[in-house]
Residue, then its C-alpha position, 0 to 999 in steps of 0.5 A: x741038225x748037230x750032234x748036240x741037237x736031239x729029239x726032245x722025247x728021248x729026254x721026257x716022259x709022261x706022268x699021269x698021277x691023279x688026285x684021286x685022294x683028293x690030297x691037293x687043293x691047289x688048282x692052277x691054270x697055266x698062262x701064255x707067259x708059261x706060268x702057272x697062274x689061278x685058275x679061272x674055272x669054276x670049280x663048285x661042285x667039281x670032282x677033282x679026283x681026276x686032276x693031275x698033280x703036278x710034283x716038284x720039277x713037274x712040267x704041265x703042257x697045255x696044247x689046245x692053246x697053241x694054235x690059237x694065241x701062237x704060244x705053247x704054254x708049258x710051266x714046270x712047277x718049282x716049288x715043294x708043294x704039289x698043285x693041281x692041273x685040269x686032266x686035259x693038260x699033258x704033265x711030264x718029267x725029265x727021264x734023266x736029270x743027269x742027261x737034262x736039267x729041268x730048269x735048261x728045258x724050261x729055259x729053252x721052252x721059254x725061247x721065241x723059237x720055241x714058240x715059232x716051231x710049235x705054231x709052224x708045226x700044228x695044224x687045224x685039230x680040236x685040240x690045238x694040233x701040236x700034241x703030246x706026240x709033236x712036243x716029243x718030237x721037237x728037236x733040242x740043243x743039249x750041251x753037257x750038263x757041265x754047261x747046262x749048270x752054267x747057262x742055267x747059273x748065269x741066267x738065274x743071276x739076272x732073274x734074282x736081281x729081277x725079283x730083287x728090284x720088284x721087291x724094292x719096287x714093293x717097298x717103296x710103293x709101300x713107303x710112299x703109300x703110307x706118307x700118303x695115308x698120313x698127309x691126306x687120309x689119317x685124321x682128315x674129315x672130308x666134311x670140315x677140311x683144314x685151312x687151305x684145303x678145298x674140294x677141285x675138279x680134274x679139270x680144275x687142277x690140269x688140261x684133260x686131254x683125250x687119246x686118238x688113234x695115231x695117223x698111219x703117215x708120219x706128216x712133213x712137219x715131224x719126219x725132217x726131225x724124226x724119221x721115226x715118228x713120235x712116241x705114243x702108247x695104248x692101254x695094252x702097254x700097260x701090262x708090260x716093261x718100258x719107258x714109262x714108269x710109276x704104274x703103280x698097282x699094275x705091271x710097267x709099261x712097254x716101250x712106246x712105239x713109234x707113229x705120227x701123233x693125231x693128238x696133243x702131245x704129252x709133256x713128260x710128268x702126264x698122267x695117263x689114265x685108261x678110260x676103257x675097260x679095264x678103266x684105271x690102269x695108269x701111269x706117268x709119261x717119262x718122256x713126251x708121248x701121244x696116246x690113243x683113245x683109250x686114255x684120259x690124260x692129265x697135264x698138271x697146271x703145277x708140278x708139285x700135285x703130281x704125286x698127290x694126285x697120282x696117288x689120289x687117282x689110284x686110290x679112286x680108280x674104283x670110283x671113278x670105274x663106276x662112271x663108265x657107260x657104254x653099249x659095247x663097252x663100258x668108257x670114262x667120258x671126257x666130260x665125267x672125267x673133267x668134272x670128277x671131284x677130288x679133295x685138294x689140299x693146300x699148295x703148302x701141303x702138296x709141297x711138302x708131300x713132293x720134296x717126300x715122295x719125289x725121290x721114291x717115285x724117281x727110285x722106282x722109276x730106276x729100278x723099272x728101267x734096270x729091269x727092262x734092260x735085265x730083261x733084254x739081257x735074258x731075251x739075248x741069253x735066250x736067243x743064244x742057247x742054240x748057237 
C-alpha cells in the first residue's frame, strides 16, 4: 500500500451510548443500500433502553449481513436528530475530524470495493465473519483533508442535483394526478357515466401479452442484426434506474439487459404490469422491449389512452392485487387480467387528457434519464477515490 493508504481503525472508535433514558423513539434498521431505513421488528412490548443511539455523524455498522447478501451495511446518520438502532449493531465515530471527513468515509463505504474486500475477508462465523475488529482493520485511502473537502464537494453536487430532479419528478407526478382526479374522478358517478363513456375490459382496449423467460441462444434471425440480443426486463428492474420511465408510485427502472426474446415483442408506449407478487409495480416500455413471466403487458389499440390508462392502472393496482391466486404464490392470470373492468371515457375526453398529460409524462422521463447518468457519474467518482 501507499503512503496515503492506512488502517482504517487508526481513524475510528467505537460509541456505545444506550437509550437508557428512553429519550429516542426513533428505531431504524439499516438496508444494503447503506442507509437507514424503518425498522421491520416488532417492537410491542420491547424494552429499548439498551438500543444504541446513534448522534449526528454517528455511523451504525451492521455485521451479520455480510456474508450473506456480500454487503456490508454501514449508514452514518446525517441529520440533528438522534435515532435508535438494534444493540447488536456496531455504532462508531470518527476519532478526528480534522484527520478524516465523515462524509469522505461514508463515500468510500460506499465503493463496490468496499464491498468486495469485506466478503472476501469474512469467514463462516454466526455473526457474519467481518466484525468490529476486520472493519478497523480495513485499509483506506486518505488524502489531505484539503482534497477530502473537494472529493466530498464535488460529489455532494451530483447528489443535490439528484435529489432536485426527484423533487421535480414528485411535482409533476402530483401535477398529473390531479388532472387525473379532475377529468375522471371529481363529479363522475360510475352508475350514470356521461355521453360517450362506457365501461370496457383490459382486452377491450389493447392486445394482453404475457412475459416468458428469455431463451439462453440468441436465434440466427436476430444476431446478423444485434450481437446482442434484444432487450428484455423482469419485475426486479423495477426497483432501480434505466431506460424505462414513468414507474410512477415505484423507483425507476434499471437498464434492460440483453437476451434473445421468447415473446412478443413490446413496442415502445407498452404498458408493463407484474403479475407476481409484488403485483402492480409498472411501468411504460421506452424502447422495444420483451419481459418475463412475471409481466402482464398491454399494447394500446390507440395512442391516446396511454396516460389515461396508466394512471387508471395505478390507482387500481390494489384492486386488481386482490385477483391474484396461487399455491406458491400469489399471480394475476392472463385471463383475470383480460377480463378486468375499467371505466372508459369517450375518445374525445382521452385526447384531451393526453395533449395534457403528455409533456409531464415526457419531463419526468428526462429527469429519469439525467438521473441515471448522474448516477453513472458518481459510480465513476467512486471508483476513482483510491487512484
Amino acid at each position: 500500500m501507499t503512503a496515503e493508504y492506512h488502517r482504517l481503525g487508526d481513524y475510528i472508535r467505537e460509541v456505545n451510548v444506550r437509550n437508557r433514558e428512553l429519550n429516542v423513539t426513533n428505531l431504524l434498521g439499516l438496508s444494503m443500500t447503506k442507509q437507514f431505513r424503518p425498522s421491520t421488528s416488532n417492537i410491542v412490548g420491547v424494552d429499548l433502553s439498551n438500543y444504541k443511539i446513534v448522534d449526528h455523524n454517528t455511523f451504525a455498522f451492521d455485521p451479520m449481513s455480510v456474508i450473506r447478501v456480500h454487503k456490508v451495511p454501514i449508514a452514518i446518520n446525517e441529520t440533528a436528530n438522534s435515532i435508535i438502532v438494534s444493540p447488536a449493531y456496531y455504532t462508531f465515530e470518527i476519532s478526528d475530524t480534522s484527520k478524516l471527513l465523515p462524509q469522505y468515509l461514508m463515500m468510500w463505504i460506499m465503493r463496490p470495493e468496499f464491498d468486495r474486500y469485506a466478503d472476501f475477508k469474512s469467514d463462516s462465523a454466526v455473526r457474519g465473519g467481518y466484525d468490529w475488529t476486520k472493519l478497523c482493520d480495513t485499509p483506506i485511502y486518505v488524502p489531505s483533508i484539503e482534497r477530502q473537502r473537494e472529493i466530498v464537494s464535488e460529489y455532494e453536487t451530483l447528489t443535490r442535483r439528484i435529489r432536485l430532479n426527484n423533487q421535480m419528478i414528485e411535482k409533476l407526478e402530483a401535477t398529473a394526478q390531479a388532472l387525473y382526479r379532475k377529468t375522471f374522478v371529481a363529479g363522475i358517478d360510475k352508475q350514470n357515466l356521461p355521453d360517450g363513456w362506457h365501461l370496457a375490459t383490459l382486452g377491450e382496449v389493447g392486445e394482453i401479452v404475457s412475459g416468458a423467460t428469455p431463451k439462453t441462444e440468441i436465434p440466427d434471425y436476430w444476431s446478423d442484426n444485434n450481437n446482442e440480443g434484444i432487450a428484455w426486463i423482469s419485475p426486479a428492474d423495477l426497483s432501480k434506474q434505466g431506460t424505462l420511465y414513468i414507474a410512477r408510485g415505484n423507483k425507476s427502472i434499471t437498464n434492460v439487459g440483453y437476451n434473445s426474446c421468447s415473446t412478443k415483442m413490446l413496442p415502445a408506449g407498452s404498458i408493463l404490469f407484474s403479475s407476481r407478487a409484488p403485483i402492480g409495480l409498472m411501468a411504460i416500455a421506452a424502447n422495444e422491449l420483451c419481459t418475463n413471466q412475471g409481466f402482464k403487458s398491454i399494447v394500446l389499440e390507440e395512442d391516446y389512452m396511454l396516460e389515461y390508462l396508466y394512471m387508471t392502472l395505478q390507482n387500481e393496482k390494489d384492486i386488481i392485487a386482490g385477483e391474484g391466486s396461487g399455491s406458491t404464490f400469489d399471480e394475476i392470470s392472463a385471463q383475470t387480467f383480460k377480463k378486468y373492468t375499467i371505466t372508459l371515457p369517450s375518445n374525445k375526453v382521452m385526447l384531451v387528457f393526453h395533449k395534457q398529460v403528455e409533456p409531464i409524462f415526457h419531463a419526468i422521463y428526462l429527469k429519469q434519464q439525467e438521473n441515471i447518468k448522474l448516477t453513472e457519474l458518481q459510480s465513476l467518482f467512486l471508483a476513482k477515490m483510491g487512484k
